[in-house]
BAVOSE-13292 format. One record per residue (C-alpha): residue number from 1; x, y, z. Coordinates in nm, 2 decimals. Layout:
<atoms>
   n   east  north     up
 NUM      X      Y      Z
...
</atoms>
This chain:
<atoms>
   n   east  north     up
   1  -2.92   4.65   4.29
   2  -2.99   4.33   4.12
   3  -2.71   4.04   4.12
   4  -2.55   3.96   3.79
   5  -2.55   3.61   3.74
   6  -2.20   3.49   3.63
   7  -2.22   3.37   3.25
   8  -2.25   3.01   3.24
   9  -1.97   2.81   3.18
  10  -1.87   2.73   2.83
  11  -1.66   2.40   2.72
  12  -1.57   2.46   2.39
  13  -1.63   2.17   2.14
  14  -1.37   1.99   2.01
  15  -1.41   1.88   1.65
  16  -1.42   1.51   1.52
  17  -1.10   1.45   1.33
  18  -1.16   1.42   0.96
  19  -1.03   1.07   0.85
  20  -1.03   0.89   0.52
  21  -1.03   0.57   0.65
  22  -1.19   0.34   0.86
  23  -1.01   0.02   1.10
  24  -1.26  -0.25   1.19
  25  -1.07  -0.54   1.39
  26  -1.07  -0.75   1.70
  27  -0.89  -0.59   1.96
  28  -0.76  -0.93   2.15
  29  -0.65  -1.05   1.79
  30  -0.48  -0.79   1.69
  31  -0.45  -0.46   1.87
  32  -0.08  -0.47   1.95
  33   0.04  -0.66   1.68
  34  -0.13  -0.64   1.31
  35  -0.34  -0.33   1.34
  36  -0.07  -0.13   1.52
  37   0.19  -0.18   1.23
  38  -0.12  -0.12   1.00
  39  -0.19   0.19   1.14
  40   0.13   0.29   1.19
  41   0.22   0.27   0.78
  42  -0.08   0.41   0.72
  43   0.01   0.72   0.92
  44   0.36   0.71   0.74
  45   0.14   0.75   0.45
  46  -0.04   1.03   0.59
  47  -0.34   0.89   0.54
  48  -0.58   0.97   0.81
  49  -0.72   0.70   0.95
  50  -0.95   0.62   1.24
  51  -0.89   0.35   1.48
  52  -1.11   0.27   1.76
  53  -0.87   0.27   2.13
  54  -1.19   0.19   2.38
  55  -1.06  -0.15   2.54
  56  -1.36  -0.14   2.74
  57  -1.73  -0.16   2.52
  58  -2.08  -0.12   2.64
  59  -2.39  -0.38   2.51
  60  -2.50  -0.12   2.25
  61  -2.26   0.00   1.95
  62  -2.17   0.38   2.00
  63  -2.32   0.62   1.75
  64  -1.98   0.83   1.72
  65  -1.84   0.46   1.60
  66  -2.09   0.46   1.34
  67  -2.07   0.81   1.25
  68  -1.71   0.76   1.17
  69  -1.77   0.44   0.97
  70  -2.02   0.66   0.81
  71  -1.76   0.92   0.74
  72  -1.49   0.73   0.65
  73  -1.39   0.71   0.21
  74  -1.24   0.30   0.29
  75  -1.30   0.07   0.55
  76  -1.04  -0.20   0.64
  77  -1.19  -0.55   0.82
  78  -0.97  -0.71   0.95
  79  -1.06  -1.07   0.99
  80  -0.88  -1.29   1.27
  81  -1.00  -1.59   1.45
  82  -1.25  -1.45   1.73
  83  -1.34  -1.14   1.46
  84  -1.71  -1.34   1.52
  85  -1.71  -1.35   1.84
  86  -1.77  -0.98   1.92
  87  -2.10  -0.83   1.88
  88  -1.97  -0.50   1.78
  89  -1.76  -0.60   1.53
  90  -2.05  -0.78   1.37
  91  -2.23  -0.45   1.40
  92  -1.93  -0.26   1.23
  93  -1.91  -0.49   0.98
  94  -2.34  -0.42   0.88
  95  -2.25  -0.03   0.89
  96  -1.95  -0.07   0.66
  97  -2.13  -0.31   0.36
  98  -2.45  -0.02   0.45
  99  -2.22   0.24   0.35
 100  -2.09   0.07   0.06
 101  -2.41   0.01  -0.09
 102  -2.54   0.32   0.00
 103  -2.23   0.56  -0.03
 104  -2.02   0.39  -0.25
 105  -1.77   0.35   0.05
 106  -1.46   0.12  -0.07
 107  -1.41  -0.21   0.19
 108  -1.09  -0.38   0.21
 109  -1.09  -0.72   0.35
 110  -0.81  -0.88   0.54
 111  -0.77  -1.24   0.64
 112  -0.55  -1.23   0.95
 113  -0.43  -1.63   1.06
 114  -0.77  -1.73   0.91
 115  -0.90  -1.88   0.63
 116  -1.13  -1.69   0.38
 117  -1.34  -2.00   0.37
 118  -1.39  -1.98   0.70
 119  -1.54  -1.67   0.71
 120  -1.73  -1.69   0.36
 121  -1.86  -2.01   0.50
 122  -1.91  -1.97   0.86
 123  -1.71  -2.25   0.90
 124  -1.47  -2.30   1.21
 125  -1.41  -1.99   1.50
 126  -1.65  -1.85   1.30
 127  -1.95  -2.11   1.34
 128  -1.87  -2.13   1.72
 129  -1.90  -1.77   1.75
 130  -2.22  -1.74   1.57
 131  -2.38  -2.05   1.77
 132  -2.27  -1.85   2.07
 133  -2.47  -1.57   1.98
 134  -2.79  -1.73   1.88
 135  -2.81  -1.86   2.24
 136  -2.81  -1.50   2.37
 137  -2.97  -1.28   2.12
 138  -3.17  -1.27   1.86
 139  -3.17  -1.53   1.54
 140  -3.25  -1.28   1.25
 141  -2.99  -1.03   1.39
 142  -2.77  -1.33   1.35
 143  -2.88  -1.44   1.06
 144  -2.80  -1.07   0.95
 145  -2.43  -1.11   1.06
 146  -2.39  -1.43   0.88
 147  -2.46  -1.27   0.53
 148  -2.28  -1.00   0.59
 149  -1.99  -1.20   0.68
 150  -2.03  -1.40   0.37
 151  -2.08  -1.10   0.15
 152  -1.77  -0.93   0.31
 153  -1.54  -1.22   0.22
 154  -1.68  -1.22  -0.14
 155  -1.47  -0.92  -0.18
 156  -1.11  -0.89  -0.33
 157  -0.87  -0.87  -0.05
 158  -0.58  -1.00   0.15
 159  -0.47  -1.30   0.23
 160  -0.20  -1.32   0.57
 161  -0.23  -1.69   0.59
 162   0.11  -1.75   0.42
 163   0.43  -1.71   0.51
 164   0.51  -1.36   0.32
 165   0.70  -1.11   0.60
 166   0.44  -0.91   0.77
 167   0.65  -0.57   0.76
 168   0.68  -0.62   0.40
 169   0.25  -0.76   0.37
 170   0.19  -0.45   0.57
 171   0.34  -0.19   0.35
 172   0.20  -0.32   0.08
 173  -0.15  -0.30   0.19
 174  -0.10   0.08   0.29
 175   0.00   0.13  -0.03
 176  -0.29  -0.05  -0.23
 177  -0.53   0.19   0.07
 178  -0.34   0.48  -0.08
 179  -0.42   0.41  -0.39
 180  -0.75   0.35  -0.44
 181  -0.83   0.68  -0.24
 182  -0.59   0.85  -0.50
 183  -0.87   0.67  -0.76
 184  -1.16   0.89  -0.52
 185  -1.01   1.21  -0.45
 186  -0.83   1.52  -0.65
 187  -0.52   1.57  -0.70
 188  -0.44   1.21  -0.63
 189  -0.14   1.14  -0.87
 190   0.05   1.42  -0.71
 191  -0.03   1.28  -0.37
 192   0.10   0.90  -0.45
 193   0.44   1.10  -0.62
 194   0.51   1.28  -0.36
 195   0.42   0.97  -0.09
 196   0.71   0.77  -0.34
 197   0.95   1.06  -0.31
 198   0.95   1.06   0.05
 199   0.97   0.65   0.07
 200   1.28   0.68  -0.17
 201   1.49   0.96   0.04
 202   1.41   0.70   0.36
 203   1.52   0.39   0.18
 204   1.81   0.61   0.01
 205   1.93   0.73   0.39
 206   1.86   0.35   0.52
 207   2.09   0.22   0.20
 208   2.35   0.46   0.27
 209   2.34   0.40   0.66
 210   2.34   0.00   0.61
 211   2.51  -0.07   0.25
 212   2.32  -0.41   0.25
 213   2.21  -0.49  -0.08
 214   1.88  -0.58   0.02
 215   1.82  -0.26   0.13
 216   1.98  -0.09  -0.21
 217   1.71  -0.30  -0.40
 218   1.45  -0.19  -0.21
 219   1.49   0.14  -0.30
 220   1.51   0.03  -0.68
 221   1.19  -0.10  -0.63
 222   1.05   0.20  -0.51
 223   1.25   0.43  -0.76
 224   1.08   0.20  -1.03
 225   0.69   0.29  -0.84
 226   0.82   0.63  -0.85
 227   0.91   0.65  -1.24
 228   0.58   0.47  -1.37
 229   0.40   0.75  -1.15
 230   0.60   1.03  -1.31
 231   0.51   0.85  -1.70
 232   0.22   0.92  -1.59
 233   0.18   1.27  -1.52
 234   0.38   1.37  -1.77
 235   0.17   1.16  -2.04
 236  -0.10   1.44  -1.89
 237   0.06   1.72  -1.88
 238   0.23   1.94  -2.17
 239   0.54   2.06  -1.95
 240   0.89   1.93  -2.08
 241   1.02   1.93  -1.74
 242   0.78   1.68  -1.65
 243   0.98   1.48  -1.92
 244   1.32   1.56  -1.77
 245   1.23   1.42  -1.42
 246   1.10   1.09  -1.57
 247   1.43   1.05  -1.75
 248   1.64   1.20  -1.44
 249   1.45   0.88  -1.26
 250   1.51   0.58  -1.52
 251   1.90   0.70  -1.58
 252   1.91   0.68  -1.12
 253   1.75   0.35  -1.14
 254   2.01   0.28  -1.37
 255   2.29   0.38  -1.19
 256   2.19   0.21  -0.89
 257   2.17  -0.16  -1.09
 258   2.49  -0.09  -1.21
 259   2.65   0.00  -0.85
 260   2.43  -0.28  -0.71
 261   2.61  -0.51  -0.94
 262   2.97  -0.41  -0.87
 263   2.93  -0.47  -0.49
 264   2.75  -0.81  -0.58
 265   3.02  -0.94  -0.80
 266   3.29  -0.77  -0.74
 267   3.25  -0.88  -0.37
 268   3.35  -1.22  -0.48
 269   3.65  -1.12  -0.62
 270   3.54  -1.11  -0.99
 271   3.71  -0.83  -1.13
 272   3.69  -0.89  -1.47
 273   3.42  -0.66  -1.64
 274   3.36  -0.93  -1.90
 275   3.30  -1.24  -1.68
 276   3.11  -1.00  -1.45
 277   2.83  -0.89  -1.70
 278   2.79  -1.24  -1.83
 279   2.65  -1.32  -1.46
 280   2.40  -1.08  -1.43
 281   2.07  -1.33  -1.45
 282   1.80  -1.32  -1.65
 283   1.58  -1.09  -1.40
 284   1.82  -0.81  -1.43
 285   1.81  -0.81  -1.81
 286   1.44  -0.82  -1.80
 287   1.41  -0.56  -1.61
 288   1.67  -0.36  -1.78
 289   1.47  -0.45  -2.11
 290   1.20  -0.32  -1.90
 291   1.31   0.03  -1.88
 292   1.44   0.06  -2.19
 293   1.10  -0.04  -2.37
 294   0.91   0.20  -2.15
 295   1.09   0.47  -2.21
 296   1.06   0.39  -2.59
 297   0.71   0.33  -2.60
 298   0.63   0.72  -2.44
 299   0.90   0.81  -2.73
 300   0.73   0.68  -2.96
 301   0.39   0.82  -2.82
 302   0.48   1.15  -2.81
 303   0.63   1.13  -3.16
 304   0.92   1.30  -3.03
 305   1.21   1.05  -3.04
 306   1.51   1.22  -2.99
 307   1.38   1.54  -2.84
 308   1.21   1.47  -2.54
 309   1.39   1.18  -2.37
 310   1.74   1.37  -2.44
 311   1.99   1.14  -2.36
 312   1.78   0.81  -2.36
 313   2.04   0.65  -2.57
 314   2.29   0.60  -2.28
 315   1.98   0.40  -2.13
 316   1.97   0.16  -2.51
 317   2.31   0.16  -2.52
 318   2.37   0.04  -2.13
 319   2.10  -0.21  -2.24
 320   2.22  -0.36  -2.55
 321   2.58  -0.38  -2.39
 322   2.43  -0.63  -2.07
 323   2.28  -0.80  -2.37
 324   2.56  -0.84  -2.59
 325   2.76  -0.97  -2.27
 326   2.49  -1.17  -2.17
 327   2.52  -1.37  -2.54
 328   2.91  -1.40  -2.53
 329   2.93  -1.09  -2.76
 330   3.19  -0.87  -2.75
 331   3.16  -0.61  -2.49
 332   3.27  -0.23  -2.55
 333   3.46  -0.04  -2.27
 334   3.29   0.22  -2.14
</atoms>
């Protein structure tokens, strides 16, 4: 009887994540610090992103790293001081302005502790780097770093030279990533609002958990994100409730200023509603102004004045009452 010869063994294949974007950076520069928190808001985002964990890198760049610059929607360069000195991140940076020419991939450029001029001028860490490498390999595959580099800090980007708070830098950038791939893939708007919602319930809970003011205006901030995202889906969109949320937004902004107020002033002992609306600065009526005019200007827009926006006035009147106080007018109660 003939042997049967056991099947032969099967791994199955594990499939390459699908990611929108793509992390270029020194490792030694930034690993732990920068790209980490980068990553880490970006995840928070849920924006898939691929980062690169090999600490330890062969001569030749791997092919599944250029695949997945290849794949990737955006690619990130971060740009430190000793960005130059690794061959591979020279070779990433090649692929990515390839793919940009070729697959209208979006690059976003960030200047870690260096200066752009440095790198659009191979000027500093970056002309010792490159003098390194023409000793070792060859000058026209340098030569072919050196434009890209200068190409790559032609583009708009970020600046992390100053003295802005890096939590604070680093949300901001995963926000501008989110939005330009809202500006590349469907159903984008809905996406970002949802992304805002989410942000606003964690700053709400943080608010509520801290009472610091600093954290209550933070979530203004993003309530204010929030409503100019919500203008404009319902400026798209025929459904009145679409309306209602917009409006539902504006009058919670608007309740927050006021609370944020109270505890400002009121803190200091000035209980007087008069004296305490004629010290709310110039900012704060702008901004009230702000919201006010916005939500006119869609009014007016939609032709609809008093229908739409139902109970808009309480918005004008809170408005012209800061105003009035503002200008040593008399103030109504309310």
């Amino acid at each position: 009887m003939a042997s049967i010869s056991p099947p032969p063994s099967f791994t199955p294949k594990i499939p390459q994540q699908i990611h929108d974007v793509f992390l270029s950076f020194r490792g030694e520069d930034t690993r732990y610090t920068f790209t980490s928190h980068l990553y880490a808001a970006l995840t928070r985002l849920q924006i898939k992103t691929y980062i690169d964990n090999e600490l330890e890198r062969g001569d030749e760049i791997s092919p599944s790293l250029l695949k997945a610059i290849d794949d990737a929607k955006l690619s990130v360069i971060i740009f430190s001081e000793n960005y130059a000195s690794s061959r591979w991140c020279l070779e990433e940076l090649v692929k990515i302005l390839e793919c940009k020419k070729n697959n209208g991939q979006i690059l976003v450029p960030i200047f870690y502790h260096v200066n752009p001029t440095n790198v659009r001028n191979r000027t500093g860490s970056y002309a010792l780097a490159l003098a390194e490498h023409e000793k070792r390999r060859d000058k026209n595959k340098v030569q072919t770093w050196r434009l890209a580099l200068k190409e790559a800090a032609n583009f708009s980007g970020w600046d992390c030279l100053g003295t802005r708070n890096e939590s604070e830098l680093v949300e901001q950038i995963a926000m501008d990533i989110l939005q330009k791939l809202d500006t590349i893939t469907s159903g984008g708007l809905e996406r970002r609002i949802n992304t805002y919602n989410q942000n606003a319930q964690q700053k709400l809970e943080k608010s509520l958990r801290t009472g610091n003011l600093a954290d209550m205006l933070e979530l203004i901030t993003t309530l204010y994100q929030l409503a100019e995202l919500k203008l404009e889906k319902a400026t798209k969109s025929n459904d009145s409730s679409d309306w209602d949320d917009v409006l539902a937004t504006y009058e919670r902004i608007k309740q927050l200023k006021q609370d944020k107020w109270m505890r400002k002033f009121f803190s200091k002992k000035n209980k007087i509603k008069k004296k305490w609306m004629r010290k709310l600065n110039a900012q704060d009526l702008e901004e009230l102004k702000a919201a006010r005019n916005h939500v006119l200007h869609i009014q007016r827009e939609q032709g609809t004045m008093y229908c739409i926006f139902r109970g808009s006035n309480s918005i004008v009147k809170w408005v012209s009452v800061v105003y009035r106080a503002i200008h040593h007018e008399q103030v109504p109660s309310f």
